[in-house]
N, C-alpha and C positions, 0 to 999 in steps of 0.2 A: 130227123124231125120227130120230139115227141106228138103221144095222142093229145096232147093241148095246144101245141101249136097246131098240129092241121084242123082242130076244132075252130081255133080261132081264124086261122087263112079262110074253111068255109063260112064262117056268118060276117070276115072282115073284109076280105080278100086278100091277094098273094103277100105275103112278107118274108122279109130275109130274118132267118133265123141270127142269122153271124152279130144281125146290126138291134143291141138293147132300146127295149121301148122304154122314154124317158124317163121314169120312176123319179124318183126325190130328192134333194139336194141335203136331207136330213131323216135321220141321224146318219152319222159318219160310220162308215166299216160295213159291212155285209149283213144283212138283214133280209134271214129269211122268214116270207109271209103270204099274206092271201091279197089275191091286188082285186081292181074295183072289179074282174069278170067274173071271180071268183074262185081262180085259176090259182097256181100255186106258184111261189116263184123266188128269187133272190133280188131284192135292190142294192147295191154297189153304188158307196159316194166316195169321193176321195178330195181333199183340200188339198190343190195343187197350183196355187194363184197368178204364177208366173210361167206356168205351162203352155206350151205350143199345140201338144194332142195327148189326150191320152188313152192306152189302149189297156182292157182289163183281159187278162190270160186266163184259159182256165184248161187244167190238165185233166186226161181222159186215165184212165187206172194203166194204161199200157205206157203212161207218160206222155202221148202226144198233148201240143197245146195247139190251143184252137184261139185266135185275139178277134176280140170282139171293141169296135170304137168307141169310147165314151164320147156322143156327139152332143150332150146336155151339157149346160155351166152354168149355175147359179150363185151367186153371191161365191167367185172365189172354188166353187166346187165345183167337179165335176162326176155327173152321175148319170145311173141306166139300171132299168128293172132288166133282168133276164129270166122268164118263164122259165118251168122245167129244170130249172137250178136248185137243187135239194143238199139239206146238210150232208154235211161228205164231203162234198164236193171239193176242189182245192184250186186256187187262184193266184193270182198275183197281178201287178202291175208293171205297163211298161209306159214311161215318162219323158215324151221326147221335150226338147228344149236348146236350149241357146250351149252349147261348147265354151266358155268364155272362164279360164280360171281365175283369170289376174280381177276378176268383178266377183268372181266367185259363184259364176255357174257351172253347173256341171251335171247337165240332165243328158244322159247317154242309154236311149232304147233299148240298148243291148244287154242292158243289165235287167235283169228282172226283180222287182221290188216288192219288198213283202208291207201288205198294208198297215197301216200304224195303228188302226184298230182291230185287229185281226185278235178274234179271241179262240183260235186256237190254231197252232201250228204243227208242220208236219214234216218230216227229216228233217236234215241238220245242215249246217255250214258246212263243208268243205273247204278249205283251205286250197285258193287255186287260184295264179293270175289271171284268170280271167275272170274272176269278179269284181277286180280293183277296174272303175272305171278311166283311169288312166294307166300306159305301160310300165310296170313296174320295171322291165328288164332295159328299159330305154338307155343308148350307153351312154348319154348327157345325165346325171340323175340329177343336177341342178336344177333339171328343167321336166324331169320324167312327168312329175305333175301335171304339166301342160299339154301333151300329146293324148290323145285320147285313144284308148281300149274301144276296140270293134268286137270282140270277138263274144261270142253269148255267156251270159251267165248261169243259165237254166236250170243244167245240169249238175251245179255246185251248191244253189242254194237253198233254202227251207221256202214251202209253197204255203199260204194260209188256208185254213177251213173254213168252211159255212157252219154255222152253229146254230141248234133252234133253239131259241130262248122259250123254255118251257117249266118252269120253278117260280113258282112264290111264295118259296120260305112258309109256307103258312104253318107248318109244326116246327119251326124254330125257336127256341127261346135262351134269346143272350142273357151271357151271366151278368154285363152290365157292372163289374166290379170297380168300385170306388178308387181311387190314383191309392185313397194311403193305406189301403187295404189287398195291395197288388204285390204280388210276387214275381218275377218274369224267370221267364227258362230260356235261354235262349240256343236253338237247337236247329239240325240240320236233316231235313227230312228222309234223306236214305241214309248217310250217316250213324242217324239214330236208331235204324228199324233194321242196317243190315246185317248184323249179328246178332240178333235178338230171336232169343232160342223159342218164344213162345210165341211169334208170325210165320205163319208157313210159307215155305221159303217163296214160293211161287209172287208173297207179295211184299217181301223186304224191298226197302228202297223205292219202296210208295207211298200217296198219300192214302192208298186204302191201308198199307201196314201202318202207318201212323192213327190211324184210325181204329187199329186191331184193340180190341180188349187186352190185349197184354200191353201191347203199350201203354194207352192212358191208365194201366193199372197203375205202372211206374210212377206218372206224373198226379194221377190221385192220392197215391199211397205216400208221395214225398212234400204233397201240398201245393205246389206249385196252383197259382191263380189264372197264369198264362203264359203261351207258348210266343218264344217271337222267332220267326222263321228266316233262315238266312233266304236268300231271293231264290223265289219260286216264280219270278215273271221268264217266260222264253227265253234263253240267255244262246249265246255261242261260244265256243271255243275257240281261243284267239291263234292268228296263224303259227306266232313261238312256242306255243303247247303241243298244238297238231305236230310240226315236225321235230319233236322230242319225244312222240306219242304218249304225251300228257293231256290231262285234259282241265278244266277250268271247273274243280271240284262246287268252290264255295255259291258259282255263280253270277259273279256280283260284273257283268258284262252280257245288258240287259238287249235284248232283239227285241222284242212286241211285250208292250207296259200290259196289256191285256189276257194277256195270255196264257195260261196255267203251265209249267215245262211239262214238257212232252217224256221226258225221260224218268218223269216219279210217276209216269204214269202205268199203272197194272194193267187196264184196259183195253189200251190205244192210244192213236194217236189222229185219230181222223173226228176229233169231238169229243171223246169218252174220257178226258183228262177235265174237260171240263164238269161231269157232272159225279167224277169221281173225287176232284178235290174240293164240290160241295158239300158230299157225303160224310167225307172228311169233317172240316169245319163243324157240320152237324152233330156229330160224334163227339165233336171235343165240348160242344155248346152243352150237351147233355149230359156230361161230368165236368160242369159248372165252370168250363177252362177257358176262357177265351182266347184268341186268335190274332196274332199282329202278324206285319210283315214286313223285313227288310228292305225295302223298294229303292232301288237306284234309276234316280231321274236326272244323276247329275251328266249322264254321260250315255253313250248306246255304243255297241258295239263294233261299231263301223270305224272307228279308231282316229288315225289322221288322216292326212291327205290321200296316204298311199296306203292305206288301207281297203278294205270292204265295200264297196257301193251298195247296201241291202235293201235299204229303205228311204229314212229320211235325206239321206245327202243325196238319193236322184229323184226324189221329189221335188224340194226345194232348200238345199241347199244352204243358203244366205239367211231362209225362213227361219229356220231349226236350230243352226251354229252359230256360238261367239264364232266369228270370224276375228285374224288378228288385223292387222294395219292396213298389209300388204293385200287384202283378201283374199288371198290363194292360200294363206295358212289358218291354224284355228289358235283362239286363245284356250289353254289349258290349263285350267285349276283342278285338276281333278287327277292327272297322271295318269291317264290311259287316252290322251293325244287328242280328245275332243272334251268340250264342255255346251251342252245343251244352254241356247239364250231364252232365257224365263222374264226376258227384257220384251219378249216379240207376246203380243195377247194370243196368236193360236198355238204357242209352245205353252200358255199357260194353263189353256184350255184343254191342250190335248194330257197333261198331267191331271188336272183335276176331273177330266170326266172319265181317266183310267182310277184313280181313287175311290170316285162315287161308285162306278162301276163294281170294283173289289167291295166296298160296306155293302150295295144294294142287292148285285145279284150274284155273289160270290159269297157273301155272309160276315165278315172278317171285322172286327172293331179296332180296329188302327194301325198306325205305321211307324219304322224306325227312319228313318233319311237318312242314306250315306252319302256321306259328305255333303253335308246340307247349306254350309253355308255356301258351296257355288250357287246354290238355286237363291241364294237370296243375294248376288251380285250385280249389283246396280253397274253403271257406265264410271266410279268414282269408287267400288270396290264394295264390301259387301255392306247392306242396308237392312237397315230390321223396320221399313216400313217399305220395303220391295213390295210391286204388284201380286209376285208370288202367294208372299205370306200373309199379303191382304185379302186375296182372293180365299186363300182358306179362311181366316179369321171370318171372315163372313157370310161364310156358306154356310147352309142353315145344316145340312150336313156332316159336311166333315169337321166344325165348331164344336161337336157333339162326341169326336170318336177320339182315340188315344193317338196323339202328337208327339213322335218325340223323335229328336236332333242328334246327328252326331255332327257336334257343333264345331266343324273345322270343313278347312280343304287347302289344299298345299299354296295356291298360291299366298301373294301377299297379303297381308294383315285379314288370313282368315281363319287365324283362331279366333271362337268364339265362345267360349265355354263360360258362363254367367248369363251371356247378352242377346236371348232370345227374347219375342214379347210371352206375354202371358199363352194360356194354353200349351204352351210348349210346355215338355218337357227333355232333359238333356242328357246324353251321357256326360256320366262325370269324371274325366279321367285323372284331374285331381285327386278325386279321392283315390282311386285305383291305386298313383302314385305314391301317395300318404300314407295309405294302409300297408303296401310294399315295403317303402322305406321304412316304416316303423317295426316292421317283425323281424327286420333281416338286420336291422340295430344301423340303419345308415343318417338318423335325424338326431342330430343333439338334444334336442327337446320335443315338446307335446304339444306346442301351440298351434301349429298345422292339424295338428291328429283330432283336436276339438272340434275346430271348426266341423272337418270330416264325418265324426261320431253324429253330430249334432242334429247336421240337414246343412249343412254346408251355409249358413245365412249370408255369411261373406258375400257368396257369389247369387243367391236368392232371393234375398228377400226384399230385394226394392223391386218395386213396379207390381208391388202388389200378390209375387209369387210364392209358393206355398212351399214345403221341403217337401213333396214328392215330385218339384220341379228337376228332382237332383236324382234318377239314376245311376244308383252307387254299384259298382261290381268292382275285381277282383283280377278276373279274366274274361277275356271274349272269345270268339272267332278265331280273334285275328292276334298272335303273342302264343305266349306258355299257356298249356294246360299248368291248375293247378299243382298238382303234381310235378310239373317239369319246373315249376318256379322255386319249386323247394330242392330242384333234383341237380338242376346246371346253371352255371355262371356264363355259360355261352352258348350262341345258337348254331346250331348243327341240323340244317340246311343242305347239306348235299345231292340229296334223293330229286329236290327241286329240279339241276340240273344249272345252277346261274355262278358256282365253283362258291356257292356260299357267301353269294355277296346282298341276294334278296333279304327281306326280314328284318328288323330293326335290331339295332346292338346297345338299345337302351331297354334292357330286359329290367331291370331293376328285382333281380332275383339272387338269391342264394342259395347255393346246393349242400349246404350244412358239411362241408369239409371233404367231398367226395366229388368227383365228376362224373351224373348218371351213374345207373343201377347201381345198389353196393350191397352184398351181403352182411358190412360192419351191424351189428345188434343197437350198436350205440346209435349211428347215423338212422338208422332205419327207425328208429324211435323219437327221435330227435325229427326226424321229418314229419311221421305222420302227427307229431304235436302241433310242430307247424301249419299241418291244415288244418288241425281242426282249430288250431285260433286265428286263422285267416277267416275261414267259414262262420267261426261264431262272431268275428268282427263286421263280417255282411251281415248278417243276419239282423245283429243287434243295435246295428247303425240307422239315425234316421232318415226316409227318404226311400226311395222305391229300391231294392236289392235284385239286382240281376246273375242267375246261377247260370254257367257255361255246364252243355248237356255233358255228362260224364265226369264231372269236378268231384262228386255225391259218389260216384263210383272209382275215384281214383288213378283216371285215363290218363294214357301218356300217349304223347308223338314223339318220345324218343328225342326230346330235347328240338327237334324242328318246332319253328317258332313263325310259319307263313305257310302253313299245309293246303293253301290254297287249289295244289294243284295235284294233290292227294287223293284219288278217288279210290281209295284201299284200306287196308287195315291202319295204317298210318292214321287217318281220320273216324275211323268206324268203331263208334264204341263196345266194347267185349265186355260184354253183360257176363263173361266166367268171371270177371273180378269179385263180384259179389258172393261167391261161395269162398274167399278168402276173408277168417273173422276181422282184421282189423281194417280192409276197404267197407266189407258190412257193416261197422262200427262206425264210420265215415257215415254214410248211406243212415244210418238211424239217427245219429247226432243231427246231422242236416235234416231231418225229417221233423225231428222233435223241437229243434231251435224255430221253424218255421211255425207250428202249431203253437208255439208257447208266443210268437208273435201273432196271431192272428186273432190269440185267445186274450188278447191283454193290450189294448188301446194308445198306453203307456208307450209303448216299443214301436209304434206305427202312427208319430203322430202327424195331425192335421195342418197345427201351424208351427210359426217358428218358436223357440223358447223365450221365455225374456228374460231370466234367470233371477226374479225379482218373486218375491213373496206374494200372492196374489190378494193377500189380506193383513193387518200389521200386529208380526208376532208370530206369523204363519211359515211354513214352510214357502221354498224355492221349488220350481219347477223343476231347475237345475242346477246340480251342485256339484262340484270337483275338489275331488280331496288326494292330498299328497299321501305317501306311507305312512305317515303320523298319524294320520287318521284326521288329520287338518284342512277346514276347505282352502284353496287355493287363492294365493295372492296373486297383486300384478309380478314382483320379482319369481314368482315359481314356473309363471308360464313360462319365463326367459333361462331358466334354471338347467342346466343339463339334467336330462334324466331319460331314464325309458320307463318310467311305472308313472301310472296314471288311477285314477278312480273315478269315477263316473257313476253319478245316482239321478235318478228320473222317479222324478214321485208322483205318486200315483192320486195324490191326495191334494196336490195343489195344479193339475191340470186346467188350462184356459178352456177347453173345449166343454160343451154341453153336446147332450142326446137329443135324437129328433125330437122330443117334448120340450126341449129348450133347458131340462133340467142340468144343473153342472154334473161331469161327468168322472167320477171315480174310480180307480182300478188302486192295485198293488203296487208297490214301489222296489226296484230293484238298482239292484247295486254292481256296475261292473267294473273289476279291476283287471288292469292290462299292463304283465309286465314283460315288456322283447328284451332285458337281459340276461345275460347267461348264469347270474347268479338266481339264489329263493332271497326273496325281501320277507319279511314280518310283515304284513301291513294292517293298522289299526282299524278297524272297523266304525265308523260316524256311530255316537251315542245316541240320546234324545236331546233332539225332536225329533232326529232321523227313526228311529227304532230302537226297542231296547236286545234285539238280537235278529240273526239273519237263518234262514235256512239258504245255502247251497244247492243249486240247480245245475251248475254246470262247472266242473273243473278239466280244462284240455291238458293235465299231467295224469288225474286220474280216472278210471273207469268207472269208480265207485267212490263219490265226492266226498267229503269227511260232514261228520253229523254239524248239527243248526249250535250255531255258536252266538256268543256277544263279544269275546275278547277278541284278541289278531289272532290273524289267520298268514298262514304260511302261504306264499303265493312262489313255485316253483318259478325256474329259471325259465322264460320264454314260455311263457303260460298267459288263459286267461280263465276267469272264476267269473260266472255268474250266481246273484245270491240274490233272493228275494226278503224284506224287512219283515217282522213281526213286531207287533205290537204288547203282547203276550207274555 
């Protein structure tokens, strides 16, 4: 018994320590604070509406657990202050209830459950039959589902911590950067920090090494406006990693939506991950970078049937899961054997107040959704006026922070890539596609490639949405590094351990006549051309551009194309590249494309084009011209070709400045040719300009002086050239 409990026995009289005094049915998850004696203490709420009892566990540092009743229920909840409960501390839940699969209950005491609110966790999963609450080795396995697991789980799983909430930002100050003035990096927080010669070692593969002055030196010095983080919520390792002794690199197999991982953390892991990945955040807020995050809500870790009992499925079950027909199985859209229902209000609740949560008292200005259209799956298949997405749309909140879709999910009809509502924004893998096909010479013509360049309108621009609706990249995560897309025509997956059958075999890549590494002078030249006119095709394109961390630097995985479960040099990028000149050359082209967008309104526009003169006798906003130097007809778009020309004028812009005055920049000219031969191509006269200076040529190091006549455009090159008037 602590000195505040026998304080209070003497002015109260006797009480059972074991048994929580009733405390609040709100807010959800563990909250530690000062209760009305003055005393110090933890309140414990847990939503658990179709429960029979429930008991809250809390472990002693030698491991014993001591269970204490939740005998409070309010509104659906049930809850208990417990004195003398201080952050550190670590707990869990146990969830008795109805055994019943075929309705689809499945609350089994023996498993211990980690809270759903739980903002900070402590060890790991283990991989072990006895945390599936049914027997997995049952020799019926038709029916293994149906027999229940007795045996404890304690000892296998991750315990929650008590956390004090003691931060309010008050020296924070977000960069707040505009959609079409955004740059994204999209990167992996030990991945990126653990070979990086300028963080001491002791904090590679944290969010304090992400936070080191060398790092954001990188992402200052390269421009980037913001970082999007592959998932840093509590994730686990799924049981076919564990016995391959692999582990579940990327993440994206989420435990606790609140929770910071315990594994980027430098500190600890009993709280200290939480106020180190603030620190973080802070750090990056103050070299002007702001902060997203990967978030998967579409699915938790606990898998299928015969899966993990960790959390939600012995809470409730029915509550949390599509359920399929039969309801002893789940509906999966998502391909990791569950799909969270966003159809039930406290699955929708329990997402948006982990959101809020991240912007308020985490710091972070928005989010990517993987696989987002399961969360917007109605009972008739996916809906873009789902309570989900309404619920965002109108939170005064997250209406305000950065939205953006990765607009699929396997099952049926959930491609969705155009057909989000407004504030969304999407990835675009169209374009991804387009810009692919077009460099490696796989598209008869250029009509696709417009669109792409442009801001995608095709897929944009009704419902009112803008071209930084369109998330244009190259590579992600998830496919080839840059480099490996120039390097192999096939994925080589091995190391995974699945005999090469993981990872997708529409790479839409070419390795320029060699397969992986080659010392030929030709191929070796011949590729790094290839990036840098993939690179300057992002860059120059309209619409938000997304760079994969190490692209700038030239990273390879050796042609694996799903390094998901790579937690090695395979994934970790080797900052030695850059003492090689022509990956440093990479590295400064990308740096210099980026500035020279940021610097010129032109390249980063607001709305869509309309290709129409905005006064009569005036120039077009946009114009495309063949090698003739000719704008472009209807018969040219249909025309075979791979050269294109592309001019954005800086002179006939719809946009005004915040004084409402119209708004003026330079006009620039980009010519793009994927074939293997040099075209001539003629340069637009007047009105366009009476000659151009060259900014960027991907054949040469040192682009050729400011011309008016044709200009030699190399085989599989692209030139940018800004107009003169002069």
């Amino acid at each position: 018994m602590t000195a505040w409990q026998r304080q209070v026995q003497a002015e109260h009289g006797a009480i059972d320590p074991a048994v929580p005094w009733p405390g609040s049915w709100q807010p959800l998850g563990a909250r530690y604070r000062t209760d009305h004696a003055g005393g110090h203490g933890t309140n414990f709420a847990l939503w658990a509406p179709d429960a029979e009892a429930v008991e809250l566990c809390l472990f002693a540092e030698d491991g014993t657990e001591s269970r204490h009743p939740l005998t409070e229920r309010t509104f659906q909840t049930w809850h208990g202050y417990l004195p003398g409960v201080h952050p550190g501390a670590r707990y869990g839940y146990r969830v008795h209830g109805r055994w019943d699969p075929w309705t689809g209950a499945r609350w089994n005491p023996a498993k211990l459950l980690l809270d759903p609110y739980a903002r900070a966790v402590d060890g790991s999963y283990t991989a072990h039959d006895a945390t599936c609450a049914a027997v997995r080795n049952w020799p019926e396995r038709e029916v293994a589902d149906t027999v229940r697991d007795n045996r404890d789980s304690a000892a296998y799983v991750p315990k929650a911590v008590v956390v004090h909430d003691d931060d309010d930002w008050y020296d924070d100050h977000r960069p707040k950067t505009p959609w079409a003035e955004t740059v994204l990096y999209e990167l992996h927080v030990r991945g990126f920090t653990m070979r990086h010669p300028g963080i001491p070692a002791e904090l590679r593969g944290t969010y304090a090494g992400l936070a080191h002055p060398a790092a954001i030196e990188h992402l200052v010095g390269l421009g980037v406006t913001a970082v999007e983080l592959l998932p840093v919520h509590q994730y686990a390792d799924e049981d076919h990693l564990q016995q391959r002794g692999l582990t579940n690199h990327w993440g994206y197999n989420t435990l606790a939506f609140f929770a910071p991982h315990a594994g980027y953390s430098a500190g600890g892991s009993r709280g200290q991950q939480v106020g180190e990945f603030k620190r973080m955040v802070r750090a990056l807020h103050a070299a002007g970078i702001e902060v997203i995050l990967d978030v998967v809500y579409n699915h938790t870790a606990e898998s299928g049937v015969m899966g993990p009992s960790l959390s939600l499925r012995g809470i409730d079950n029915a509550g949390y899961y599509r359920l399929d027909r039969s309801r002893r199985g789940y509906a999966d859209y998502t391909g990791c054997g569950n799909t969270l229902d966003t159809r039930q209000p406290h699955t929708v609740r329990l997402i948006t107040d982990s959101l809020r949560y991240w912007v308020t008292e985490m710091g972070v200005d928005g989010f990517r959704f993987d696989l987002a259209a399961a969360l917007a799956r109605g009972s008739d298949g996916v809906e873009m006026h789902h309570p989900f997405l309404g619920a965002v749309s109108q939170d005064p909140l997250l209406s305000r922070v950065k939205l953006i879709a990765e607009p699929w999910d396997v099952g049926p009809g959930g491609y969705q890539v155009g057909g989000f509502p407004p504030l969304w924004a999407e990835w675009n893998d169209k374009y991804r596609d387009t810009v692919r096909d077009f460099w490696r010479g796989a598209r008869p013509d250029v009509r696709e490639l417009g669109y792409r360049l442009s801001g995608s309108s095709d897929l944009y621009q009704r419902g009112g949405r803008r071209p930084y609706a369109s998330v244009n990249f190259v590579t992600a995560h998830d496919g080839f590094t840059l480099r490996d897309l120039v390097s192999y025509d096939r994925k080589h997956n091995e190391a995974n351990g699945e005999q090469n059958r993981d990872g997708t075999d529409d790479n839409r890549s070419w390795n320029c006549g060699v397969e992986g590494e080659t010392d030929d002078p030709a191929v070796v030249e011949l590729r790094q051309r290839q990036l840098r006119n993939l690179m300057a095709t992002l860059l120059l394109s309209t619409g938000v551009p997304m760079l994969t961390a190490g692209d700038e630097l030239g990273r390879t995985q050796r042609g694996n194309n799903n390094a998901y479960c790579q937690d090695n040099e395979t994934s970790w990028l080797d900052w030695s590249l850059l003492e090689d000149p022509e990956w440093r050359r990479l590295c400064e082209l990308t740096g210099r494309l980026i500035r020279l967008r940021r610097a010129h309104p032109v390249l980063r526009q607001r709305a869509f084009f309309s290709g129409r003169a905005a006064v009569p006798g005036g120039q077009s906003d946009l114009a495309w011209f063949t090698a003739g130097g000719q704008e472009m007809t209807e018969a040219d778009w249909f025309a075979p070709t791979a050269v294109l020309g592309m001019l954005l004028s800086g002179r006939a812009m719809s946009e005004r400045d915040q004084h409402g005055c119209p708004l003026t920049d330079d006009s620039f000219l980009v010519l793009l040719n994927a074939g293997h031969q040099p075209v001539t191509f003629t340069l637009p006269g007047e009105p366009w300009a009476k000659r151009y200076e060259t900014l960027v040529d991907t054949a040469r190091p040192v682009p050729e002086p400011d011309t008016g006549g044709p200009v030699t455009l190399a085989g599989r090159s692209l030139q940018l050239l800004r107009a003169a008037d002069d």
